[in-house]
C-alpha positions, -999 to +999 in steps of 0.1 A: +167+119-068+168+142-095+144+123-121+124+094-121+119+074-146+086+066-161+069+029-158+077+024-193+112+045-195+118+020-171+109-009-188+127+004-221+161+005-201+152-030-186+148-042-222+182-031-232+202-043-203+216-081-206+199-090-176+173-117-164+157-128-133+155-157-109+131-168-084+144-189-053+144-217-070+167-205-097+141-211-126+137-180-150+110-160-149+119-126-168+146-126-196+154-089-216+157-088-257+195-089-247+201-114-230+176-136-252+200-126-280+240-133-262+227-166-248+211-173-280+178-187-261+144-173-268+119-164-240+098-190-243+123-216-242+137-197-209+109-192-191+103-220-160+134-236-168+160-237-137+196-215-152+221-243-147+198-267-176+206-236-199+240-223-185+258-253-166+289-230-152+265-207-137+271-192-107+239-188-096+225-209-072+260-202-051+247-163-049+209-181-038+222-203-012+250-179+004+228-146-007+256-125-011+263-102-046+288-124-071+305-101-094+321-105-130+322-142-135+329-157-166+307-180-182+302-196-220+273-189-238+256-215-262+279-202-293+313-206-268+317-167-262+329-160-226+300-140-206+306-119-177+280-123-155+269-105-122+244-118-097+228-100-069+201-118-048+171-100-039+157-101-006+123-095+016+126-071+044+135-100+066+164-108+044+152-136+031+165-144-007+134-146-028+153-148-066+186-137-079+190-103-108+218-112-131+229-089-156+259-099-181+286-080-205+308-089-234+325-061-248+353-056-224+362-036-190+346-002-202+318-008-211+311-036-180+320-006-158+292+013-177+266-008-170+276-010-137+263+021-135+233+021-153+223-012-131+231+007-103+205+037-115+178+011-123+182-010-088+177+027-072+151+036-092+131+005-081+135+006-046+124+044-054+089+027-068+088+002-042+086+028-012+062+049-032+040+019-039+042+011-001+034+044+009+001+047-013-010+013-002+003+008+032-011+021+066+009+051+076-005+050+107+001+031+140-010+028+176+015+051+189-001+076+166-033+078+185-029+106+211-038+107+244-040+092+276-081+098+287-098+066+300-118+072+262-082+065+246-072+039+264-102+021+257-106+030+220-064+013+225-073-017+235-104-022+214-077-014+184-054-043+199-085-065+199-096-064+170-066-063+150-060-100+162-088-111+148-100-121+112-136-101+113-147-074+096-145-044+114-172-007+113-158+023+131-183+050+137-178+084+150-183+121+138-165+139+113-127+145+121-129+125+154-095+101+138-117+067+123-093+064+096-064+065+118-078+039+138-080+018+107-046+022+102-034+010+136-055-022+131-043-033+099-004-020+111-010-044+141-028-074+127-012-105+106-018-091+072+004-055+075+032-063+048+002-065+023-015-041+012-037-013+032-062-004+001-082+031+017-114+043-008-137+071+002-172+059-010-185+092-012-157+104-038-162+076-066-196+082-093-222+053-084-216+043-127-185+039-118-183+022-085-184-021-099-157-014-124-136+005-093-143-022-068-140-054-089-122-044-115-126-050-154-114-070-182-097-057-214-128-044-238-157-042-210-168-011-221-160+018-246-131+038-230-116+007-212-080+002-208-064-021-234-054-045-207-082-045-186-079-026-148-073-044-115-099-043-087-097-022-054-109-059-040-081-077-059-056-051-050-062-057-010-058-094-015-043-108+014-045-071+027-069-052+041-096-027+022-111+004+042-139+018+029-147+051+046-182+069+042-191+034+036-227+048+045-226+066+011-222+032-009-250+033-035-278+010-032-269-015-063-232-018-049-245-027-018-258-066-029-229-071-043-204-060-016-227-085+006-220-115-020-185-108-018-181-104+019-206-142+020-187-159-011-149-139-010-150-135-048-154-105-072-164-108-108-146-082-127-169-061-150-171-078-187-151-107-175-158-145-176-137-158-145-145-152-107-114-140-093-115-156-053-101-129-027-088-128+010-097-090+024-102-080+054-128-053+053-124-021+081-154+002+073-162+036+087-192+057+088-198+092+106-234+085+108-245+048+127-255+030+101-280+019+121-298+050+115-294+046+080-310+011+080-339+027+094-338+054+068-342+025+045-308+036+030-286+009+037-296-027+038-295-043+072-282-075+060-252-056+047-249-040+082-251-068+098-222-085+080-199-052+087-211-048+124-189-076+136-163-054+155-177-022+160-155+005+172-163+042+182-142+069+180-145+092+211-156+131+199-130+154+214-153+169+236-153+136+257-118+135+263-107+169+272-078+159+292-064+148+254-067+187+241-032+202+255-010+167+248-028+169+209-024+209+203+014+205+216+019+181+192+003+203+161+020+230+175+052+216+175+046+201+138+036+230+122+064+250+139+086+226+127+070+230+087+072+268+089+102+279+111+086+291+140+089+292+173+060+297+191+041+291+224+009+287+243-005+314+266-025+307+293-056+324+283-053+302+248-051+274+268-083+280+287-100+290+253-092+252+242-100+235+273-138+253+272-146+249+234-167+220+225-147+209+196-177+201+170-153+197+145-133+172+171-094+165+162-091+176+127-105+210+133-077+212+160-054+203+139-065+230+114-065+258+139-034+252+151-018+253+116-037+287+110-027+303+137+013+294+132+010+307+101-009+343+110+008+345+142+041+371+145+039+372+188+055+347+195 
């Protein structure tokens, strides 16, 4: 795609097309400036009522219940002008109709064919935001992602399996680089809630002043600087979903009460609001110290611990699962050849050099030599 259009560039040519929207049910619940103005009904007239009280010819619920496209059917507006009208369900992944987008012309063949084709530029700009939004807040990760076949990976497999049929809250612990985020992945990509949102926030990267208006969100006004319309909540964006907090060691101490009220009560109160806002999340939390230790640093609060340590999950160092190194480097090798155009191979004395380093840096720093050395490398 050669452009993409802005949220609001969006909006703007939403605005001007003659088009409105249905749920399932075939009430109303979006009508643009246009269409408000050839069907001669104002938007808050529209809004909640089913389309066959305000356009009895429609066709309508005939593209809800068969949930195939209708094109260029006539009907009569309030004022007894012809409308030709389009419908095109819109379906789930499943292909399940969830609502109907109907778009309408008046002005003859030319200029019906034209917004054929800006319709046809919005519907692809759309499903264009729609994978990008489930790319930033899906998992991209699954089971078959996890590498290796070591009696350590096998059982760090089946743990994953485990827990992701549950409910519970979930703390993966492990040293730096040894793959705790891609185990969070797999569990909320296996578990009941992976068509919702997969929410990931590295404690360590957000300013403790800023860390209650991140999490729960705000209302419009809260504080100088504060978005006109108030900000939605890390919590409130994982509803339903899931919400892993990595380095969740690093919380700061007056988050940490708070994270434990809503993990006991399942609400947030959004900074400078008035309503508690009830949430489903699952939470998957990962720390490369044991938080253990840190309770006994007097750093984390134990009852907060306690509340995460439900399903607790280790991810094996590298240097525990050597038998892993060759399948894992052929697979970076193979990547990274593939990203830069090489071909390339491994020697046996590089082979024997990763077998007897200890890996402190574990999978990631693999990963990272590997890369280096496709890209220095000319002997192939």
């Amino acid at each position: 795609m050669d452009h993409a259009l802005s949220r609001k560039e969006a909006m703007e040519c939403l605005e001007a097309i003659n088009c409105a929207r249905l749920d399932r049910n075939g009430c109303y619940t979006y009508v643009s400036k246009g269409w408000q103005e050839i069907m001669g009904f104002s938007q808050e007239f529209a809004l909640g009522k089913r389309v066959d009280e305000l356009v009895p010819d429609t066709h309508a619920m005939d593209a809800l219940r068969s949930g195939q496209v209708i094109q260029g059917r006539p009907v009569i507006n309030r004022h007894g002008i012809p409308i030709f009208t389009t419908y095109i369900p819109l379906k789930d992944k499943d292909g399940h109709v969830q609502g109907l987008f109907l778009y309408m012309v008046i002005n003859g063949i030319p200029n019906a064919q034209d917004l054929v084709r800006q319709t046809d530029l919005l519907r692809k700009q759309v499903d264009f935001y729609r994978q990008e939004l489930s790319n930033e807040r899906g998992a991209r990760y699954q089971l078959d992602n996890i590498i290796g076949q070591s009696p350590a990976i096998l059982r760090l497999k089946k743990q994953i399996v485990q827990a992701a049929n549950s409910i519970s809250t979930v703390l993966i612990e492990g040293e730096t680089g040894s793959g705790k985020e891609l185990i969070a992945h797999a569990i909320h990509s296996l578990s009941p809630r992976s068509d919702a949102n997969f929410v990931r926030v590295n404690c360590s990267a957000i300013p403790a002043e800023l860390m209650e208006s991140e999490f729960f969100g705000y209302a419009a006004g809260a504080f100088t600087g504060a978005a006109k319309h108030g900000k939605i909540g890390r919590f409130e964006l994982a509803n339903h979903g899931s919400l892993f907090l990595d380095e969740v060691n690093l919380l700061s101490s007056p988050m940490q009460p708070k994270f434990l009220r809503v993990l006991q009560e399942r609400e947030i109160d959004p900074v400078g609001g008035t309503k508690t806002i009830p949430v489903d999340v699952r939470i998957i939390a990962a720390s490369n110290i044991p938080l253990e230790r840190c309770v006994q640093a007097g750093t984390f609060r134990s009852d907060l611990y306690f509340r995460l340590n439900v399903i607790r999950i280790v991810a094996p160092p590298l240097r525990q699962r050597k038998e892993d190194i060759f399948p894992l480097a052929h697979q970076f090798l193979a990547r990274f050849c593939g990203e830069y155009g090489k071909s390339l191979t491994f020697s046996p004395r590089f082979l024997n050099f990763l077998e007897r380093y200890d890996w402190p840096g574990n999978v990631r720093q693999l990963e990272n030599l590997i890369e280096r050395l496709v890209i220095i490398v000319q002997d192939p």
